[in-house]
FIZAKE-77783 format. One record per residue (C-alpha): x, y, z. Coordinates in steps of 0.02 Angstrom, whole numbers, plus 32768, in hexadecimal, padded with zeros to 4 digits. Example, Ala and Ser with C-alpha at 12.3 -4.5 7.8 and 13.67 -1.06 7.14 Angstrom:
REM FIZAKE-77783
82677F1F818682AC7FCB8165
REM end
This chain:
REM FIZAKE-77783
84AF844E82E48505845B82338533838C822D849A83578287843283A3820A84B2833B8185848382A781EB83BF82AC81ED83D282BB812D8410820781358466821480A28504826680DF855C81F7816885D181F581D3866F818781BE867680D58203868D80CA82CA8680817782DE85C9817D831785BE81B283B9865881E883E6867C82B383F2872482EB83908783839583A9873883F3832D868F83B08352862E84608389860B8480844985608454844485958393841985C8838C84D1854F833D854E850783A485A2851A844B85428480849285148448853D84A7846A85B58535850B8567856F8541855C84A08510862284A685838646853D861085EE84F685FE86198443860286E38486869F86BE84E886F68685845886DD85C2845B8688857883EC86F184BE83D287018436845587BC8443843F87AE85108462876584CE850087E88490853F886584E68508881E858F854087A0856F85D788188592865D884A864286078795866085DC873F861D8689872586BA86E186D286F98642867886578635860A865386E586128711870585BB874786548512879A868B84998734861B841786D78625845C862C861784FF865A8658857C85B28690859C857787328644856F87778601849C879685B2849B86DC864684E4868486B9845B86EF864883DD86AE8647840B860286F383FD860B870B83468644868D831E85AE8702838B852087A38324858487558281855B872D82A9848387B7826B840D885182DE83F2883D82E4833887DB833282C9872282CF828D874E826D81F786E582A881508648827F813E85F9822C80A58591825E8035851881ED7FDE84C082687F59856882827F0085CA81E97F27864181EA7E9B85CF821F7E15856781887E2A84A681817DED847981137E768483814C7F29843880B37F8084B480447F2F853480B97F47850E80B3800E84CE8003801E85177F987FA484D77EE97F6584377F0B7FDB84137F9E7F8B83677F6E7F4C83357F408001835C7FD9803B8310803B7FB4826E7FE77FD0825F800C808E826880C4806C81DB811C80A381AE816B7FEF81BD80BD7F9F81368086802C80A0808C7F8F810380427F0C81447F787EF281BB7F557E8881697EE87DE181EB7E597DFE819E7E357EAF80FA7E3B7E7281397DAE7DF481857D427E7E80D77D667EDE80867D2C7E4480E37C8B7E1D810B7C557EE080487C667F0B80097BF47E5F80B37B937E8080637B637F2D7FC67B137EF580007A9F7E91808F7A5A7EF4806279AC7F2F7FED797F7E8A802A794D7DD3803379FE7DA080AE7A277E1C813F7A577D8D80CB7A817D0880627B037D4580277BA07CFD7FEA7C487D337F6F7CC87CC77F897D9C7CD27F627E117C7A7FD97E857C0F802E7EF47C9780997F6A7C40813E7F337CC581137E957CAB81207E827BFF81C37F097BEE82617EB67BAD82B27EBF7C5782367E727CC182267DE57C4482E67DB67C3F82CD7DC87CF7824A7D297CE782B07CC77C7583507CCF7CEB82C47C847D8582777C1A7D1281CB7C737D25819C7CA27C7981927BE17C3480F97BE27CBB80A17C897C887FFA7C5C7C0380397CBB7B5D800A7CB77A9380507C287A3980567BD9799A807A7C7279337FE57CD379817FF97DA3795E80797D767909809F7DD27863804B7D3977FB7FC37D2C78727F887DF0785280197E7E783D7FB27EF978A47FC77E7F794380777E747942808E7EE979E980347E557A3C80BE7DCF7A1B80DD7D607AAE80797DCF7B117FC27DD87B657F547E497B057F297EB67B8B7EBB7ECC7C1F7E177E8B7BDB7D947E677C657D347DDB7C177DE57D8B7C3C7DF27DCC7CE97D667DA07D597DA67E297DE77D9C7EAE7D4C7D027E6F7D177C957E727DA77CE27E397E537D3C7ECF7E7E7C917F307E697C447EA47EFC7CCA7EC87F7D7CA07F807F5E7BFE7F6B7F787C037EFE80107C897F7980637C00801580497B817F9F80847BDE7F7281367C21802E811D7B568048813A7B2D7FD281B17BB97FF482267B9080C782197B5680DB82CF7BEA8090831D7C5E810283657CFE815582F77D7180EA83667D15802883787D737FB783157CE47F6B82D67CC97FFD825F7CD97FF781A97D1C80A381577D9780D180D97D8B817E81267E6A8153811D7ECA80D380B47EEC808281417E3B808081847E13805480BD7E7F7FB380AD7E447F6481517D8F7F75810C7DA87F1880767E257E9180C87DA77E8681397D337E4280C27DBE7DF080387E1C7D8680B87D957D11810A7CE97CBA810D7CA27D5480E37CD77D8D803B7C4B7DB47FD97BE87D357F557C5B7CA67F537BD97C537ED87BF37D057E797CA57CD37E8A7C907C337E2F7C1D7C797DB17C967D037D747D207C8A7D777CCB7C047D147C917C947C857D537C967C607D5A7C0B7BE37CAF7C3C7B847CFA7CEA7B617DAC7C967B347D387C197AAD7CD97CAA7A647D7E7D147A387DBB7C8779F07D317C7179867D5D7D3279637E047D0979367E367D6679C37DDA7E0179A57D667E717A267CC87E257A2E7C4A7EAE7A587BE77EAB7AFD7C4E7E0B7B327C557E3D7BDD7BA07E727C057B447E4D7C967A917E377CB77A3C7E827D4E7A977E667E007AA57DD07E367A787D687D937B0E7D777D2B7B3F7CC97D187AB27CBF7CAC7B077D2E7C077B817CC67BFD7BEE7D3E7B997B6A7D737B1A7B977DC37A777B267E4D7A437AAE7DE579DF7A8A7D597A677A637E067ADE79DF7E507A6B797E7D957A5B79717D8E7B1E79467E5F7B3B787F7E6F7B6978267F017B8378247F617C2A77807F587C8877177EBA7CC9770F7E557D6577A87E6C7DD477D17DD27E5078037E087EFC78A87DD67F4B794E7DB37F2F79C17D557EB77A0E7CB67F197ABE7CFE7F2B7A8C7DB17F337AFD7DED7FA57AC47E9B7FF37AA57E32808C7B237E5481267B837DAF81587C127E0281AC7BFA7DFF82757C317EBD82797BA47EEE81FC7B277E8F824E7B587EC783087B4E7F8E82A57AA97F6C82647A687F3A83277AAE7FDD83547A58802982D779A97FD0830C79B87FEF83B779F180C0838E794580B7831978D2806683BD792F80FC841978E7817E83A47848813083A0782F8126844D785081E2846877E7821683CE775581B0840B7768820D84C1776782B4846D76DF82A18403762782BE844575B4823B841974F7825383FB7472821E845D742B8175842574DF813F83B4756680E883E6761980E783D176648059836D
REM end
């Protein structure tokens, strides 16, 4: 039991070419065969080693099938456990090696794999919620890379994020010089944060300034619209049963992500004209912090009610009070144009006729049950 507990570890191995095979030392329950009882019998007659086996089962094989246990050996069994222990190597099982203090070294998974370390290291199962920042690079640049190939652009492209903390670390930067990524990333220029430009910017050199949302339409307000439209079909879809595939939940991660790629990855994504809008507010915030000289402008990022935020157009504070109006007066009915609230996934849609039909259901048994009064009828 002692090495294959060393061997579920994974980390402590067994030499090349040996797996498999059974060695001389290897304990009796190695053999085929040979299982807790039989290892109990043995062990108490004083064998505990395929190669004490053989070398004592004749002397010991009265002992052996006459020992009033339960589990006691077979004249047969013990014969066959013996043409198993005649076939194992003669010598001894080569060491083993062990990984987690291979010469002192700080890195195991190069120690045991070698130049494909880093593959390795990424298929373990505790690495399964992390990616590694240079692959979200290569993501970055071989996805932006792709739309341009075939056009005028196709060499002289550029991609736009945000100021990642990996992504703008020494290392990972070096990392996009050597693949010729960083040349293609949008970053200050001309001096900007520099120490001339303003000595309290300087941390910003060659970098993004941060995570701003005016400058990231999924910050701003798109990732709030998925949301939204998941709880919506998470709504619609509630009377299905736990196990129809049609169901939206994020009860589980699992369950969670194919909710939202449910919605992100086809026709039905939510607001593409929102899309477009949110998109198209990025170069009206980029103007007015320039006209800042690259300050925060306050309340750049509002939004007007749902559904009508194309209409701010990146307001600063002033432009918000001249358009606020008092609460109160005549309401119109309805909805914005590309309010989005509305189903247009099939799976919603079939949820919500399950929940129509579950409401005539009710309403058909209510109506039986309750009495009506002469002269009124039920509508």
């Amino acid at each position: 039991m002692g090495r294959k507990s060393k061997l579920a570890n994974g980390w402590i191995v067994p030499a090349p070419g040996t797996e498999g095979k059974i060695f001389a030392d290897d304990p009796v329950s190695e053999l085929k065969d040979v299982g807790d009882l039989s290892t109990k019998t043995l062990n108490e007659c004083g064998i505990t080693t395929v190669k004490e086996l053989l070398d004592n089962w004749e002397e010991k094989k009265s002992l052996i099938v006459t020992k009033r246990i339960k589990g006691n050996i077979a004249e047969s069994k013990l014969n066959t456990f013996v043409g198993y222990a005649k076939g194992a190597e003669p010598s001894n099982r080569p060491p083993m090696t062990d990984y987690t203090d291979y010469d002192g070294q700080p890195n195991p998974f190069k120690a045991r794999y070698g130049s494909s370390w880093e593959i390795n290291f990424m298929r373990h199962k505790s690495m399964s919620k992390f990616c590694c920042v240079t692959h979200l690079v290569d993501y970055i640049y071989e996805q932006t890379r792709a739309k341009f190939v075939g056009t005028e652009y196709e060499s002289n492209f550029f991609f736009y994020h945000d100021a990642l903390s990996l992504m703008t670390a020494k290392e990972c930067k070096k990392y996009m010089v050597e693949k010729g990524i960083l040349e293609h990333w949008i970053l200050p220029e001309h001096g900007l944060f520099s120490k001339e430009h303003d000595p309290g910017l300087t941390a910003y050199v060659g970098r993004p300034v941060g995570n701003s949302p005016e400058l990231m339409p999924l910050d701003s307000c798109l990732n709030y619209d998925i949301w939204i439209a998941v709880l919506d079909c998470i709504q619609h879809t509630r009377k299905l049963e736990k196990d129809n595939p049609k169901k939206f939940s994020i009860a589980t991660p699992k369950k969670g992500t194919d909710a939202f790629l449910r919605l992100v990855d086809g026709k039905y994504a939510p607001g593409s004209k929102r899309i477009v809008e949110d998109v198209r507010l990025f170069p009206v915030a980029l103007m007015k912090i320039i006209e800042a000289n690259g300050k925060i402008v306050a309340d750049l990022c509002d939004r007007k009610s749902y559904g009508c935020r194309a209409e701010v157009l990146c307001e600063t504070s002033a432009d918000k009070q001249k358009r606020q109006v008092k609460r109160g007066g005549k309401r119109t009915a309805g909805a914005p144009e590309n309010y989005i609230r509305k189903p247009k996934h099939p799976d919603a849609l079939e949820g919500m006729r399950v929940k129509v039909e579950a409401s005539k259901e009710i309403f058909l048994r209510m109506k039986k049950e309750i009495p009506v009064e002469a002269g009124k009828k039920v509508k």
